[in-house]
SEKOL-109877 format. One record per atom (N, C-alpha, C): residue in three letters; x, y, z; atom name; residue number from 1. Coordinates in pm, 1 decimal. Example, Ala and Ser with C-alpha at 12.3 -4.5 7.8 and 13.67 -1.06 7.14 Angstrom:
<recs>
{rec ALA,{1319.0,-569.0,780.0},N,1}
{rec ALA,{1230.0,-450.0,780.0},CA,1}
{rec ALA,{1320.0,-330.0,780.0},C,1}
{rec SER,{1285.0,-225.0,708.0},N,2}
{rec SER,{1367.0,-106.0,714.0},CA,2}
{rec SER,{1290.0,3.0,787.0},C,2}
</recs>
This chain:
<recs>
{rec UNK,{7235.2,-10266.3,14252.1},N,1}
{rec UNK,{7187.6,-10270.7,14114.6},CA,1}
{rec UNK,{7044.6,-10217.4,14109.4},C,1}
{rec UNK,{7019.3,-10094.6,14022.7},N,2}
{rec UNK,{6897.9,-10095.5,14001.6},CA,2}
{rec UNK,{6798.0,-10191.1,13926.7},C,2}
{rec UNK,{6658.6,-10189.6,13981.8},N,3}
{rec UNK,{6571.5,-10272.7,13965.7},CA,3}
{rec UNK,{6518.2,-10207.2,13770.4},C,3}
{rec UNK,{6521.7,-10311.4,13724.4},N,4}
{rec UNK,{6466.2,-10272.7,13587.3},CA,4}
{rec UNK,{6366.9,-10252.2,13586.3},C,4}
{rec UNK,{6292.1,-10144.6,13518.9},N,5}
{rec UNK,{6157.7,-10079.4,13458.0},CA,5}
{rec UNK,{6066.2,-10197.1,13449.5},C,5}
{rec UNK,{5906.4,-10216.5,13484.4},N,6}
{rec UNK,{5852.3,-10307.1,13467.0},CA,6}
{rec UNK,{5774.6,-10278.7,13350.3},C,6}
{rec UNK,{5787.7,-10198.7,13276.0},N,7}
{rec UNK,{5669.5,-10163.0,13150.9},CA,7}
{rec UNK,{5771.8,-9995.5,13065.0},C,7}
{rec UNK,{5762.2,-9979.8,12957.8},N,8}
{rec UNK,{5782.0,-9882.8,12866.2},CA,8}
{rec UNK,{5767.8,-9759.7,12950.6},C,8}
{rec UNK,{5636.3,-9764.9,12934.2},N,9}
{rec UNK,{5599.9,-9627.9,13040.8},CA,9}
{rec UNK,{5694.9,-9584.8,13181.4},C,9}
{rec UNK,{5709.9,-9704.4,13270.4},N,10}
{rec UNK,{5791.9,-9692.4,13373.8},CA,10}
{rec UNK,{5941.5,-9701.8,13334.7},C,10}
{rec UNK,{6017.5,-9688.5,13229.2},N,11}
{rec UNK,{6111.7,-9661.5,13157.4},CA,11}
{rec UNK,{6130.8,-9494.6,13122.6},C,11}
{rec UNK,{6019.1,-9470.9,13061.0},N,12}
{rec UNK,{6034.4,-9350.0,13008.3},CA,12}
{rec UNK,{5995.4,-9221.1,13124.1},C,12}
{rec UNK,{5914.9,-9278.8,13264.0},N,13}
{rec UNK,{5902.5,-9208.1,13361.1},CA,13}
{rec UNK,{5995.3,-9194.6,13468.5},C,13}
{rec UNK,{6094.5,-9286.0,13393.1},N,14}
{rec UNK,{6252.7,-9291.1,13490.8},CA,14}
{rec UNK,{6401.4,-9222.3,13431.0},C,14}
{rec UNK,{6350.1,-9202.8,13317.5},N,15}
{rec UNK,{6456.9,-9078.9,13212.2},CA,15}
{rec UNK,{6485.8,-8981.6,13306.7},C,15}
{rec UNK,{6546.5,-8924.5,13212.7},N,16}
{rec UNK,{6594.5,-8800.0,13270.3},CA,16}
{rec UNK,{6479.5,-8677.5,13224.3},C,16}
{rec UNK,{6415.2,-8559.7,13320.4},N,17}
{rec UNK,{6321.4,-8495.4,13285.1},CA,17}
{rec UNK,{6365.0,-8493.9,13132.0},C,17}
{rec UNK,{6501.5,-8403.9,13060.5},N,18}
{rec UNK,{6506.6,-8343.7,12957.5},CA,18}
{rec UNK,{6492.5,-8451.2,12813.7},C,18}
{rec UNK,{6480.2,-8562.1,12848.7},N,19}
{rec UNK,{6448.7,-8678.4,12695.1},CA,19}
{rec UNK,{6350.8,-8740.9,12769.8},C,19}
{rec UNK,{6257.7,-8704.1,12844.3},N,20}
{rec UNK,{6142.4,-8781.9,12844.9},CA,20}
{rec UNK,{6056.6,-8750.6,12731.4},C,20}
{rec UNK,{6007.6,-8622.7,12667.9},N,21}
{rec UNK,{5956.6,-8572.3,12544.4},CA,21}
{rec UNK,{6022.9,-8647.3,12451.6},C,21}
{rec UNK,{6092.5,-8682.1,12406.2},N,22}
{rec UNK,{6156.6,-8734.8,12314.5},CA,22}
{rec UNK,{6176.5,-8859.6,12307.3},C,22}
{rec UNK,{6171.8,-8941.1,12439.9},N,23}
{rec UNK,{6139.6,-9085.5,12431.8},CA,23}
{rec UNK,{6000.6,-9125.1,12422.1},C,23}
{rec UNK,{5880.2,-9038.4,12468.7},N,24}
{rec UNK,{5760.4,-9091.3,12405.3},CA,24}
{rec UNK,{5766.6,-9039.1,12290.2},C,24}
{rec UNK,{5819.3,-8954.5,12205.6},N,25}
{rec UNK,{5808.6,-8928.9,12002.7},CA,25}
{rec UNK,{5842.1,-9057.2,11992.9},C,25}
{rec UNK,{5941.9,-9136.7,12051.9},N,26}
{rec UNK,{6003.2,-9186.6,11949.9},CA,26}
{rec UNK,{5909.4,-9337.0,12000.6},C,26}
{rec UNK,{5872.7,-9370.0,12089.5},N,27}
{rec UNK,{5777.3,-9418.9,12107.5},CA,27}
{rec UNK,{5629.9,-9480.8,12049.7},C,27}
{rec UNK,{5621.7,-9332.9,12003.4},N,28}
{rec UNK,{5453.6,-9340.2,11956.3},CA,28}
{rec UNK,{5489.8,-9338.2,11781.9},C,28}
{rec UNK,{5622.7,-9281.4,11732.0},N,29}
{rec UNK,{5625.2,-9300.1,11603.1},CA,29}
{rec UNK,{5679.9,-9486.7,11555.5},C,29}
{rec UNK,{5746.1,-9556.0,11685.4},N,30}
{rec UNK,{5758.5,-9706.8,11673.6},CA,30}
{rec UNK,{5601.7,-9739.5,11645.0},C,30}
{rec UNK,{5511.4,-9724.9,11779.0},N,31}
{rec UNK,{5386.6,-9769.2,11794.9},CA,31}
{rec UNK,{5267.4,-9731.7,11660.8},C,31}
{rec UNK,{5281.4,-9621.1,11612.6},N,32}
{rec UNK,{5215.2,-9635.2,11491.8},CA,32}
{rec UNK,{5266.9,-9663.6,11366.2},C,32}
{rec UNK,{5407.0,-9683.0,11335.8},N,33}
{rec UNK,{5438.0,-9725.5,11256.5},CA,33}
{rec UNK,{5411.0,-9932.2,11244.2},C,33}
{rec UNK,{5423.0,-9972.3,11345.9},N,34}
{rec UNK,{5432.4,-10089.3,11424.1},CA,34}
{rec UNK,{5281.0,-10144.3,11474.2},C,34}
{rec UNK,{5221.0,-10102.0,11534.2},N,35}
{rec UNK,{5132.4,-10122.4,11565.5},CA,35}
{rec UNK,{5049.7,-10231.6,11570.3},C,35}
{rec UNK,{5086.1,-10375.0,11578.3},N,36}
{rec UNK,{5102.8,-10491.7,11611.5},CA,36}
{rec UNK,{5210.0,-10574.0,11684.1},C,36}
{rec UNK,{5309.4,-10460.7,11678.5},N,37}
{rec UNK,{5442.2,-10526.4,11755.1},CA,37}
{rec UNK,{5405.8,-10496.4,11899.8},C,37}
{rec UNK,{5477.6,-10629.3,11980.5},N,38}
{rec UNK,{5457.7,-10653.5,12087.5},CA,38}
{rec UNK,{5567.4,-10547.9,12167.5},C,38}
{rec UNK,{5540.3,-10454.6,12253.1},N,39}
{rec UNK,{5583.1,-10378.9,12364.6},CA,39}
{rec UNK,{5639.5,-10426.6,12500.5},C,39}
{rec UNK,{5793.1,-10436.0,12533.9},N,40}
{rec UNK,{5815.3,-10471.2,12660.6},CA,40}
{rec UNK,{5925.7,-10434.2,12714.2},C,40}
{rec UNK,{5964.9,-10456.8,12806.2},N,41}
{rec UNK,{6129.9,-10433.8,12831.1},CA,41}
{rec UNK,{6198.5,-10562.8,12827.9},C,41}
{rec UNK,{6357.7,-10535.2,12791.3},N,42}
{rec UNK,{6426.4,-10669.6,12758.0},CA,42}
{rec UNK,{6541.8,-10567.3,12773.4},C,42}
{rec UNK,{6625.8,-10675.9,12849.2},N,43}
{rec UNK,{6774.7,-10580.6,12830.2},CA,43}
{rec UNK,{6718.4,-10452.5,12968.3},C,43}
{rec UNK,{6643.3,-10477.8,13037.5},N,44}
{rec UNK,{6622.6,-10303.1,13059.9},CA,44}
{rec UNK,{6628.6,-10189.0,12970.1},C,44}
{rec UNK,{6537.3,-10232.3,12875.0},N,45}
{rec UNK,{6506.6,-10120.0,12799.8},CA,45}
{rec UNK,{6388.6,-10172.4,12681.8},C,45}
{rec UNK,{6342.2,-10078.9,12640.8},N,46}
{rec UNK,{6185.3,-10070.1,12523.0},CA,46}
{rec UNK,{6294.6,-10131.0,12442.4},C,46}
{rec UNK,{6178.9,-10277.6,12472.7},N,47}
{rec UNK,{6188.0,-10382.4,12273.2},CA,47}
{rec UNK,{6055.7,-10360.5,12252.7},C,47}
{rec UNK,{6084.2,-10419.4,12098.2},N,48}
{rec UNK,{5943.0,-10412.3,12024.8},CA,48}
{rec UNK,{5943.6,-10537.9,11961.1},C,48}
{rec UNK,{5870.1,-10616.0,11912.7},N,49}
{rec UNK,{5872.0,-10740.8,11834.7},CA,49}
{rec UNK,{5768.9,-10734.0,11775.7},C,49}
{rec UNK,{5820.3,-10762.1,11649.6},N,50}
{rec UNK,{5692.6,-10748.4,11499.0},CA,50}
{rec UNK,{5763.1,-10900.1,11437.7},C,50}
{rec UNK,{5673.0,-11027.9,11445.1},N,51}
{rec UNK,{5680.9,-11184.9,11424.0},CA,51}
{rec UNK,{5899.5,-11224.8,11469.2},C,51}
{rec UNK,{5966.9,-11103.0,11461.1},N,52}
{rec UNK,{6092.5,-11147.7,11499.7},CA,52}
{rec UNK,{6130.0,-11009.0,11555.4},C,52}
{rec UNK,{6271.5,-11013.5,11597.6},N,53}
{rec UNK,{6302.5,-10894.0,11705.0},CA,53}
{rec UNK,{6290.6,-10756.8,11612.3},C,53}
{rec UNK,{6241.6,-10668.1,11627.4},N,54}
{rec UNK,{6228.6,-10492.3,11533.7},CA,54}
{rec UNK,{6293.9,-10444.6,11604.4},C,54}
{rec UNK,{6277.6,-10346.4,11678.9},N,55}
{rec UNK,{6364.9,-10238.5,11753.6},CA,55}
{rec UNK,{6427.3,-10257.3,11902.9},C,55}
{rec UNK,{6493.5,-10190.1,11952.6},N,56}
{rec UNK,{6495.6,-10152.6,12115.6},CA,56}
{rec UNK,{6527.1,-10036.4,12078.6},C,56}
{rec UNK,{6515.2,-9941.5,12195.1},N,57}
{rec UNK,{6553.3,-9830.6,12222.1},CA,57}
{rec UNK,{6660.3,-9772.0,12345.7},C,57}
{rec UNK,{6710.2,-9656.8,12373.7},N,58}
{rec UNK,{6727.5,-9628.3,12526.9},CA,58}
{rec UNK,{6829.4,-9529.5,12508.3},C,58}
{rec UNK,{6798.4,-9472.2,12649.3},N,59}
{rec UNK,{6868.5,-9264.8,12648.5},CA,59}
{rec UNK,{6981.0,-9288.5,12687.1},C,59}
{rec UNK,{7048.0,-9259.4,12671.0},N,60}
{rec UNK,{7162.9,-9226.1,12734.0},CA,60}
{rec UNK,{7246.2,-9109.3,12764.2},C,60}
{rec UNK,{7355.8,-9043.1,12790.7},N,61}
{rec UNK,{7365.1,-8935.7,12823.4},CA,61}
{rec UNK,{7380.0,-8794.8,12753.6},C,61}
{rec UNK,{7407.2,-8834.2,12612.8},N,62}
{rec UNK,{7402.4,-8726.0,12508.5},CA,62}
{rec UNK,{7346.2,-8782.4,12373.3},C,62}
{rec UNK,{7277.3,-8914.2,12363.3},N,63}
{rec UNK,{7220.0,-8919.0,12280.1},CA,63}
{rec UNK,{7067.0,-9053.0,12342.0},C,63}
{rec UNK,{7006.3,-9043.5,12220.6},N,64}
{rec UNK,{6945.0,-9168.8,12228.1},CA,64}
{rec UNK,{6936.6,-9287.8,12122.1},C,64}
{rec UNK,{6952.4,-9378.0,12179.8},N,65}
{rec UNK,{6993.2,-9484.5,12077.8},CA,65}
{rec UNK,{6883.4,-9578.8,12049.7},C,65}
{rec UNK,{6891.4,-9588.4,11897.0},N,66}
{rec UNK,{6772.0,-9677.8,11829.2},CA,66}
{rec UNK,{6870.8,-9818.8,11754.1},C,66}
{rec UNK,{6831.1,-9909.5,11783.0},N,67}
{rec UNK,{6875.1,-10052.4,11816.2},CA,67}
{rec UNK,{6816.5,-10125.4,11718.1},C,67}
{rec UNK,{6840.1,-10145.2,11595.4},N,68}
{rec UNK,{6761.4,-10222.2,11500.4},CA,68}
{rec UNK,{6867.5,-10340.0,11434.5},C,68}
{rec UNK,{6805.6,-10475.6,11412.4},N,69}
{rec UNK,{6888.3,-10545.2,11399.1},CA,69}
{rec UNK,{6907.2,-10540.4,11223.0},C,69}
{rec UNK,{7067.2,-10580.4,11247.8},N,70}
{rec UNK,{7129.9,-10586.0,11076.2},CA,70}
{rec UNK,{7029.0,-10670.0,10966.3},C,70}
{rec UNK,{7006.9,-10578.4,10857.1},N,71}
{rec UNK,{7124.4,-10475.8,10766.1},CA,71}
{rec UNK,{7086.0,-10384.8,10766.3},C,71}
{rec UNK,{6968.8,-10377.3,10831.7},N,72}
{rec UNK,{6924.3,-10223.7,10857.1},CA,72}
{rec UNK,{6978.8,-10089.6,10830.3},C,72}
{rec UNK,{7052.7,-10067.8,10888.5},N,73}
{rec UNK,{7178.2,-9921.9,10920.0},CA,73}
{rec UNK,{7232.9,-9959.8,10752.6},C,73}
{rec UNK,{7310.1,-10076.2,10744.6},N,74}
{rec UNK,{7423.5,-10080.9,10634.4},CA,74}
{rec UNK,{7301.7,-10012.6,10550.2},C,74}
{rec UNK,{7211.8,-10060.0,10532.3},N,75}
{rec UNK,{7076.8,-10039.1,10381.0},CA,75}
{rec UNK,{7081.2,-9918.6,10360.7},C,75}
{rec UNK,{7042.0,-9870.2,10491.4},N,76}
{rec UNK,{7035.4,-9678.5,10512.5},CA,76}
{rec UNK,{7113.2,-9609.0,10573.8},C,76}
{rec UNK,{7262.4,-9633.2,10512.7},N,77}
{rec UNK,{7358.5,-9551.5,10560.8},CA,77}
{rec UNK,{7362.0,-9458.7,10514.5},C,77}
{rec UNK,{7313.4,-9392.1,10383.2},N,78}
{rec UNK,{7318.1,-9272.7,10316.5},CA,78}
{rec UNK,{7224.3,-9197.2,10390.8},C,78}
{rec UNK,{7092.0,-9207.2,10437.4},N,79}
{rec UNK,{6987.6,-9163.1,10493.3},CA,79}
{rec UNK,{7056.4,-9139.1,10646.8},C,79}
{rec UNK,{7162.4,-9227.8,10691.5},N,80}
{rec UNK,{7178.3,-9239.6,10815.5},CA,80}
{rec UNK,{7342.3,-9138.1,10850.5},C,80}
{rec UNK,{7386.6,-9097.2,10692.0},N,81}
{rec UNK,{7508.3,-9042.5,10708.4},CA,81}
{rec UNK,{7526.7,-8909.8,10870.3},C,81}
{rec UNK,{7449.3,-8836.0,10863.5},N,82}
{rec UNK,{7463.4,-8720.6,10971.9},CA,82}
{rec UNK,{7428.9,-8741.7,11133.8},C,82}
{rec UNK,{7420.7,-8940.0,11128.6},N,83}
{rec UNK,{7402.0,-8988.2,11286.2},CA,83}
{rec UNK,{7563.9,-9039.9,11285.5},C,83}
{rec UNK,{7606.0,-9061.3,11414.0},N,84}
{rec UNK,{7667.8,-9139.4,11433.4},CA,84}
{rec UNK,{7583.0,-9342.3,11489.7},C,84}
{rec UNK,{7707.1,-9403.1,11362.6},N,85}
{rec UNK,{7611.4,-9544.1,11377.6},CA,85}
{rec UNK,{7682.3,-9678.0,11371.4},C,85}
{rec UNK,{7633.4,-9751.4,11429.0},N,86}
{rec UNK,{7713.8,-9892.3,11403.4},CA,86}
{rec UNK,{7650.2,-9992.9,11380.1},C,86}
{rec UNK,{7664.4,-10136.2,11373.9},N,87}
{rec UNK,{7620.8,-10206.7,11275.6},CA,87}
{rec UNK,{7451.0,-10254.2,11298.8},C,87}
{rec UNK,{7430.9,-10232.6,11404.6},N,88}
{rec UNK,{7272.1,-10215.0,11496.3},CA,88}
{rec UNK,{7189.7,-10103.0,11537.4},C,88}
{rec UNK,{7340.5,-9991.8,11531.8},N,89}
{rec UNK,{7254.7,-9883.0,11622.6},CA,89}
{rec UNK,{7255.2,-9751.2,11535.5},C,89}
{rec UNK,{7173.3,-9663.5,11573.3},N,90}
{rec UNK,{7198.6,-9533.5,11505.1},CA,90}
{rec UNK,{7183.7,-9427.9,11631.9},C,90}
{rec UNK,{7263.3,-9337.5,11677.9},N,91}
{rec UNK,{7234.2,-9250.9,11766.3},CA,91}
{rec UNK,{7171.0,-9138.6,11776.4},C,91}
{rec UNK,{7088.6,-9078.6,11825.7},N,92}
{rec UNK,{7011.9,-8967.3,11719.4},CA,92}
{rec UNK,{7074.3,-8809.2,11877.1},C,92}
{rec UNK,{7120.1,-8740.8,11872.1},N,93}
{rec UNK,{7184.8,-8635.9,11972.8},CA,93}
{rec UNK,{7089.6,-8572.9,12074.5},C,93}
{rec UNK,{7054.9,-8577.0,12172.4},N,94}
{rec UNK,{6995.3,-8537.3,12241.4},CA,94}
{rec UNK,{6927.0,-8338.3,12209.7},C,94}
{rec UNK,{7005.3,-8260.0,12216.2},N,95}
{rec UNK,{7010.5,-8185.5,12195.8},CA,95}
{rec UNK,{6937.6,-8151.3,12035.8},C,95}
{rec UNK,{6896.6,-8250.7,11919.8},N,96}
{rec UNK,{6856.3,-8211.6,11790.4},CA,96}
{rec UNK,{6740.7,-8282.2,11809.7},C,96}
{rec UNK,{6635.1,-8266.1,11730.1},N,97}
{rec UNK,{6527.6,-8282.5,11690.5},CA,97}
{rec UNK,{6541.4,-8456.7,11645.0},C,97}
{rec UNK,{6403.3,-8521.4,11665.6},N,98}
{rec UNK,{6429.0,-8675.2,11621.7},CA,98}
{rec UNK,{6370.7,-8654.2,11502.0},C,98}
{rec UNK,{6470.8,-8765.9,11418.3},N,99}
{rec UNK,{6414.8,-8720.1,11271.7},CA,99}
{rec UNK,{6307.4,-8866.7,11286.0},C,99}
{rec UNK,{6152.1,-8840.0,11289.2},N,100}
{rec UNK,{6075.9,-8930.3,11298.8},CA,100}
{rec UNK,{6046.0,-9054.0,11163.8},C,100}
{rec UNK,{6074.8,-8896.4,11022.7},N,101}
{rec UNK,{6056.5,-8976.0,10922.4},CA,101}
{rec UNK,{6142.8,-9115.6,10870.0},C,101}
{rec UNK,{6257.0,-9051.1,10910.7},N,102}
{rec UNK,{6358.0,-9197.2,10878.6},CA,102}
{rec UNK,{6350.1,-9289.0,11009.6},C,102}
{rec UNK,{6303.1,-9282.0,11130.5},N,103}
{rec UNK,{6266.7,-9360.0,11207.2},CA,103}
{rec UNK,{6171.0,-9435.9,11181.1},C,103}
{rec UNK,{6094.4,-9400.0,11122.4},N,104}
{rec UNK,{5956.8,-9474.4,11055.9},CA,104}
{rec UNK,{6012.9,-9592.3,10946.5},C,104}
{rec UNK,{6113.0,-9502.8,10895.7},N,105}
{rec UNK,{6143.0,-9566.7,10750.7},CA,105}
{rec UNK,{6247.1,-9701.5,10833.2},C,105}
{rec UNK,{6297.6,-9687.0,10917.4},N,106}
{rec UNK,{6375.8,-9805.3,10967.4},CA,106}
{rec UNK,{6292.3,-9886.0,11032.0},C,106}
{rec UNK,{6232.6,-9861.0,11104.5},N,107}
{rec UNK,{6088.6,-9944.4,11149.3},CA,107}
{rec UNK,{6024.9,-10035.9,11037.1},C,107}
{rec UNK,{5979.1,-9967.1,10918.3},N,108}
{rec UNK,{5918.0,-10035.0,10785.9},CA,108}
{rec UNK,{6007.7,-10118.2,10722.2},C,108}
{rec UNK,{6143.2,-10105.6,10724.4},N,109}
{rec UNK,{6232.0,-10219.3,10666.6},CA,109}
{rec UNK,{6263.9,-10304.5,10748.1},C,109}
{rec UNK,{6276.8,-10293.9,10880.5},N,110}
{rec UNK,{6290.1,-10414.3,10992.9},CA,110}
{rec UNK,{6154.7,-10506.0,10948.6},C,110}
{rec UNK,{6071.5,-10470.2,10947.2},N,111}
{rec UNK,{5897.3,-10476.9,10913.9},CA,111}
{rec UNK,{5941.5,-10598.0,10808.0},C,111}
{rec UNK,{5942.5,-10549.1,10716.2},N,112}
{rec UNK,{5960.9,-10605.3,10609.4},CA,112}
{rec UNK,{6044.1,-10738.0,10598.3},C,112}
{rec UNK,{6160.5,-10740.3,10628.3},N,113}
{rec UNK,{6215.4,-10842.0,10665.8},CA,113}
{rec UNK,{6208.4,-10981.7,10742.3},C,113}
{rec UNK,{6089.8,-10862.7,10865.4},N,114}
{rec UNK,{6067.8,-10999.3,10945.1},CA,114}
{rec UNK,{5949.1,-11080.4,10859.8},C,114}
{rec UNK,{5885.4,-11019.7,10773.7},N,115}
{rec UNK,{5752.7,-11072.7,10714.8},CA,115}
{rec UNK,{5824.6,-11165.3,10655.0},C,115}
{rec UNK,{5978.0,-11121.6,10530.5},N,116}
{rec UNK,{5972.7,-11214.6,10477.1},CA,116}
{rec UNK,{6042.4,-11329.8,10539.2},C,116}
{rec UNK,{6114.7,-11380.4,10671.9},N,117}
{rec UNK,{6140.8,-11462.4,10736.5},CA,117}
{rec UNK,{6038.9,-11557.6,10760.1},C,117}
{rec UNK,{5946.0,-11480.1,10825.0},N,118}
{rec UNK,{5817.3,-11528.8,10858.4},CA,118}
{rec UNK,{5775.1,-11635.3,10746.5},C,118}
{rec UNK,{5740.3,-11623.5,10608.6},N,119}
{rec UNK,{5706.9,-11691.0,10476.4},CA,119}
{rec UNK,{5801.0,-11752.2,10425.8},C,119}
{rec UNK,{5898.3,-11806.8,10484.7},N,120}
{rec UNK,{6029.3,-11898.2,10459.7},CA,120}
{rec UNK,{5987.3,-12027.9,10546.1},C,120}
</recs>
């Protein structure tokens, strides 16, 4: 069994050369969108936590997958129509460009949610 990544960085320096570029975008567009959420690995792989769970991430072999917990996806399935997605995940294709803006925008509604949990 491989030994899990001890930090983000040592995650994304264990990719595969061709989505290492593309796992720090998607990275640094979590981190400034986020930018109080806590950074770690869980699962062997980049979580993020903003006051409750926000994202995970992780590559896989023809795509990379962004991990946001429900209703996320259902909310922005129209925005999310040209990924393939399921009720957590959205896959974005290795081979295409990451669309950062609606990554942001799923980031800001996870965001949102957890705030209002938080004030309950």
């Amino acid at each position: 069994m491989k030994t899990p990544p001890k930090d983000v960085g040592a995650y994304i320096s264990a990719a595969p050369k061709e989505v290492r570029g593309k796992l720090k975008e998607l990275r640094a567009a979590i981190r400034r969108t986020a930018p109080g959420a806590e950074e770690r690995i869980s699962y062997s792989m980049p979580h993020y936590r903003y006051k409750e769970q926000l994202a995970y991430f992780a590559a896989a072999k023809e795509h990379i997958g962004l991990y946001v917990p429900p209703p996320v996806i259902a909310e922005h399935k129209n925005d999310l129509k040209d990924y393939e997605t399921a009720k957590a995940t959205v896959r974005f294709p290795i081979g295409e460009k990451l669309p950062v803006k609606l990554i942001k925008k799923l980031i800001k509604t996870r965001m949102k949610m957890n705030e209002s949990v938080q004030r309950k």
